[in-house]
C-alpha positions in Angstrom: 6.3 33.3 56.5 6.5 36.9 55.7 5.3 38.9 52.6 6.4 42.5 51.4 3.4 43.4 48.5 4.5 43.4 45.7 1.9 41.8 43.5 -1.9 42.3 43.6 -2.9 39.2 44.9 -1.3 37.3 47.9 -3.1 34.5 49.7 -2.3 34.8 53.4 -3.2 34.6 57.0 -2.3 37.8 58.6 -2.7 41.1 57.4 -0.2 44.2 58.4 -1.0 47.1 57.3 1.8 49.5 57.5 3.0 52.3 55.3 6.6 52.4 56.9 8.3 49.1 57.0 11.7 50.7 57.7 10.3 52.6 60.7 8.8 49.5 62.2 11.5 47.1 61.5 12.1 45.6 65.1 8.0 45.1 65.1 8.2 43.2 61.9 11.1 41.3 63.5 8.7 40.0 66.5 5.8 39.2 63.9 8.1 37.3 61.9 9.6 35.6 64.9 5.7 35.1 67.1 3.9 33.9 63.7 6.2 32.5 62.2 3.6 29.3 61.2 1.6 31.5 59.4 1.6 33.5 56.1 1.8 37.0 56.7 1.1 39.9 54.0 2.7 44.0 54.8 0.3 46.2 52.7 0.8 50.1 52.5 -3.0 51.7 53.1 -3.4 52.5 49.8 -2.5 49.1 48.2 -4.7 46.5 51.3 -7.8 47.1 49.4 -6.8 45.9 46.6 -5.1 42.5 47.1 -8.3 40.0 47.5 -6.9 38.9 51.0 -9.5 37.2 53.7 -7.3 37.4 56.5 -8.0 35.4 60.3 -6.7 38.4 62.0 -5.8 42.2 60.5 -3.2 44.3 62.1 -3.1 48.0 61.8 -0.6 50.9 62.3 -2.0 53.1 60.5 -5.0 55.5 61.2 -5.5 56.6 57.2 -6.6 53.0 57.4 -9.4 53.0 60.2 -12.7 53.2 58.2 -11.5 51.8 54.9 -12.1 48.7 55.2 -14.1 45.9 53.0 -17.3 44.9 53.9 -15.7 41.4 54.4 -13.7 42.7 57.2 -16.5 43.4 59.2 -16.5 40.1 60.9 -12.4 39.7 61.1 -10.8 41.0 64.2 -8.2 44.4 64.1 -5.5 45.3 66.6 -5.0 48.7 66.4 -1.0 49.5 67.5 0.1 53.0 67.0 -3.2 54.7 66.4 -2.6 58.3 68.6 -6.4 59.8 67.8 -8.5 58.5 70.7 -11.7 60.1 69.3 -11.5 57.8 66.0 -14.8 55.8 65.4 -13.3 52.9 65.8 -15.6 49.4 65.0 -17.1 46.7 67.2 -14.4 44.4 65.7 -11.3 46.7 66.6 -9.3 46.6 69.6 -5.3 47.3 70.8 -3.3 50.1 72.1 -3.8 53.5 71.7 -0.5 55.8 71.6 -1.6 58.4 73.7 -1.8 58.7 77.1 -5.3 58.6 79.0 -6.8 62.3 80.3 -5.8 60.9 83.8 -2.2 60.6 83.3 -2.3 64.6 81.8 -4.3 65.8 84.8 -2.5 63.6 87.2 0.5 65.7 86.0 -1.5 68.9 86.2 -2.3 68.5 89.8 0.8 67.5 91.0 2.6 70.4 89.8 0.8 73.1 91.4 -2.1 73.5 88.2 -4.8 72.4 89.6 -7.9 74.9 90.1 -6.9 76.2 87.0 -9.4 76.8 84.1 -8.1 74.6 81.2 -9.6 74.5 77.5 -9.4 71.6 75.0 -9.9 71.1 70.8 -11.2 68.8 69.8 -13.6 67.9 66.1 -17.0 68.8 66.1 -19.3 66.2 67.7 -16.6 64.8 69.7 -17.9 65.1 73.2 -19.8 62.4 73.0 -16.4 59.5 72.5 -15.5 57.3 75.8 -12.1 59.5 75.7 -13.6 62.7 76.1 -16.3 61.3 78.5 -13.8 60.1 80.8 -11.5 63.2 80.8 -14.7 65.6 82.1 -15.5 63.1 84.7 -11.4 62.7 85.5 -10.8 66.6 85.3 -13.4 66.7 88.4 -11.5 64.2 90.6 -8.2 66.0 90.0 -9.5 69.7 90.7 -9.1 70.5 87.0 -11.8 73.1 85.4 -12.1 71.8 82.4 -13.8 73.0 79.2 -14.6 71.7 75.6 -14.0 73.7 72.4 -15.9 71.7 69.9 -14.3 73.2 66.0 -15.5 72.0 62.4 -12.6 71.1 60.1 -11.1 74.6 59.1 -12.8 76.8 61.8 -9.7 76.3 64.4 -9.3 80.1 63.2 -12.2 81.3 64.2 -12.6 80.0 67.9 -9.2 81.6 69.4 -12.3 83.9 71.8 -13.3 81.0 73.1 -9.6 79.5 73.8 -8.6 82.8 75.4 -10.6 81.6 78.1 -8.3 79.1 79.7 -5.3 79.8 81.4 -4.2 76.7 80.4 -4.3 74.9 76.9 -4.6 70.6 77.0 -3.7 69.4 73.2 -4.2 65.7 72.3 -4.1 64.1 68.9 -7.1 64.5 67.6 -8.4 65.1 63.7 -8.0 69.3 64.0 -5.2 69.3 66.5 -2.6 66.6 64.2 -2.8 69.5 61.2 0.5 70.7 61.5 -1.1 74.2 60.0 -2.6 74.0 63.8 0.6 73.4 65.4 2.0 76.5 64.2 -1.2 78.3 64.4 -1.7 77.0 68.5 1.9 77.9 69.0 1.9 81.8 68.0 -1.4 82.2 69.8 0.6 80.6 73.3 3.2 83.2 72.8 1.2 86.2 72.1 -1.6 85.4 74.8 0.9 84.1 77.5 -1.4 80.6 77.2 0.9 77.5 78.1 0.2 75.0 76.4 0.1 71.1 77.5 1.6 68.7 74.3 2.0 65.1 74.4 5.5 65.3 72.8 9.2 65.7 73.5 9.0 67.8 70.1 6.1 70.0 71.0 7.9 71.0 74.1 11.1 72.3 72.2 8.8 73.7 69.4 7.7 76.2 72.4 4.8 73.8 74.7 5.4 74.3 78.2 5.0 70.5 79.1 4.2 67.4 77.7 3.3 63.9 78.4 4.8 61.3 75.7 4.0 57.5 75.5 7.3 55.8 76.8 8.2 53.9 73.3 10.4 51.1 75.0 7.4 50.3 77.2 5.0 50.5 74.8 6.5 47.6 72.6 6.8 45.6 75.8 3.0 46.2 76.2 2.4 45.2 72.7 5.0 42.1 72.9 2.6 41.0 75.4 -0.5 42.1 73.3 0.6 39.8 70.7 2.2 36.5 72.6 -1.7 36.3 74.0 -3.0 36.3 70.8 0.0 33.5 69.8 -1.0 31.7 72.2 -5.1 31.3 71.2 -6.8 34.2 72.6 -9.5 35.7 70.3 -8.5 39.2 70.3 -11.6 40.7 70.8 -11.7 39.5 74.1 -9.1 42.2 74.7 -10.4 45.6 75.7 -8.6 48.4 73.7 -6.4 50.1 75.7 -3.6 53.0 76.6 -0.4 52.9 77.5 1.2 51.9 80.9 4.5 54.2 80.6 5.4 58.1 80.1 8.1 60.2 79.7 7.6 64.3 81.0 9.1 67.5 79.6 9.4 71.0 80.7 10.6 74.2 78.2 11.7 76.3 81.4 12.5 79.1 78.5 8.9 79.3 77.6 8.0 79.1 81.2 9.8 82.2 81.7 8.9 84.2 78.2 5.0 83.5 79.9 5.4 84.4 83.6 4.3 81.0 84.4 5.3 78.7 87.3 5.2 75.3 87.7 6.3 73.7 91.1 7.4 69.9 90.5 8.0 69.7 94.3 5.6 66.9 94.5 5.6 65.8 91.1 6.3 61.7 91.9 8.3 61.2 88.0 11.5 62.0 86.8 10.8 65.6 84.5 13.2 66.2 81.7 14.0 70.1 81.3 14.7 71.3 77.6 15.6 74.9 77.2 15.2 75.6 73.7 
């Protein structure tokens, strides 16, 4: 049985929190159809506070949500689904899939495209080094030949550290809190341009905003993985059991126009998946 909020206090057993219910109406679908025993509420982030709900299980899609939660949520398990910021602080009671690829799948790429040995910079928030994501992209960089470094930037600063970036010959951007500013975007863009610094996206629409390749979670696959996320829990595992993890599935672009504005090369020779070329 399925809820859409509409009053302030629903009694029920699952809890979606979920700002878009048009975007994520073949999800819904699968809840309705997987749960269909239990009483389900669809809260917007700004209204799941507010409803008095003690839910057995909460399920989020959005990362506005991730550390607003009641004290009385502590204790209830969280499946994260569509959360792309791998650095989030996320809580002992929180697990799912991450939309973003892992560093391996990026320098996998790298490597097998004739990049490797080069010297390749990263943003991300201040005091981020020390998150499991970052932690296992320095040890990963080393088994792929990758020279990686860390540019650490407080909220705001991103201006102020373009020195420091100038020091890669490539640039590695993943969704994280400084890098999902679009004001950064635009900024990141101009500075690849002018500097003849590719840059390395994780989206179709970074690469035809002027990235020179990108890595994008497969969507088809990734509701397949979550499908099968879910029909565990259906069938009586405690979530938490589940470790958080990544996607399985990826799809790889190429702007061979920007390739050429920068004088850069990239040999996919031995590159083992299919590469979509956009020319924009």
């Amino acid at each position: 049985m399925l809820f859409i909020l509409s009053i302030s206090i629903i009694k029920g057993d699952i809890l979606i929190i979920m700002n878009n219910k048009d975007s994520y109406s073949s999800v819904i679908k699968k809840f309705s159809s997987l749960f269909k025993d239990e009483k389900m509420v669809i809260a917007p982030v700004n209204k799941f506070q507010q409803i008095g709900l003690n839910p057995r299980i909460v399920f989020c899609f959005e990362q506005d949500a991730i550390g607003k939660f009641p004290d009385n949520f502590s204790n209830i398990p969280v499946v994260l689904f569509y959360i792309k910021d791998p650095l989030m602080d996320l809580g002992l009671n929180m697990t799912g899939i991450l939309y973003v690829p892992p560093p391996s799948v990026f320098f996998s790429m790298m490597n097998s495209s004739g990049l490797s040995g080069k010297k390749v910079v990263t943003i991300i928030p201040e005091g981020g080094t020390s998150t499991s994501y970052i932690e296992n992209a320095i040890r990963v960089s080393k088994n792929f030949n990758i020279d990686l470094e860390i540019i650490e930037v407080k909220a705001g600063d991103i201006f102020k550290v373009s020195e420091d970036i100038k020091k890669g010959e490539l640039i590695w951007i993943f969704p994280n809190k400084i890098t999902l500013n679009p004001g950064f975007l635009r900024y990141i863009i101009r500075f690849s341009l002018n500097e003849k610094k590719p840059l390395i996206g994780y989206s179709r629409s970074m690469v035809e905003q002027g990235f020179i390749l990108a890595v994008e979670v497969d969507e088809n696959a990734y509701k397949d993985k979550m499908d099968k996320f879910l029909k565990s829990i259906q069938g009586g595992r405690n979530p938490l059991t589940i470790p958080l993890q990544y996607p399985d599935d990826f799809n790889y672009y190429y702007n061979s126009k920007v390739a050429r504005l920068l004088n850069f090369e990239v040999d996919f020779s031995r590159f083992y998946k299919e590469v979509e070329y956009i020319t924009k």
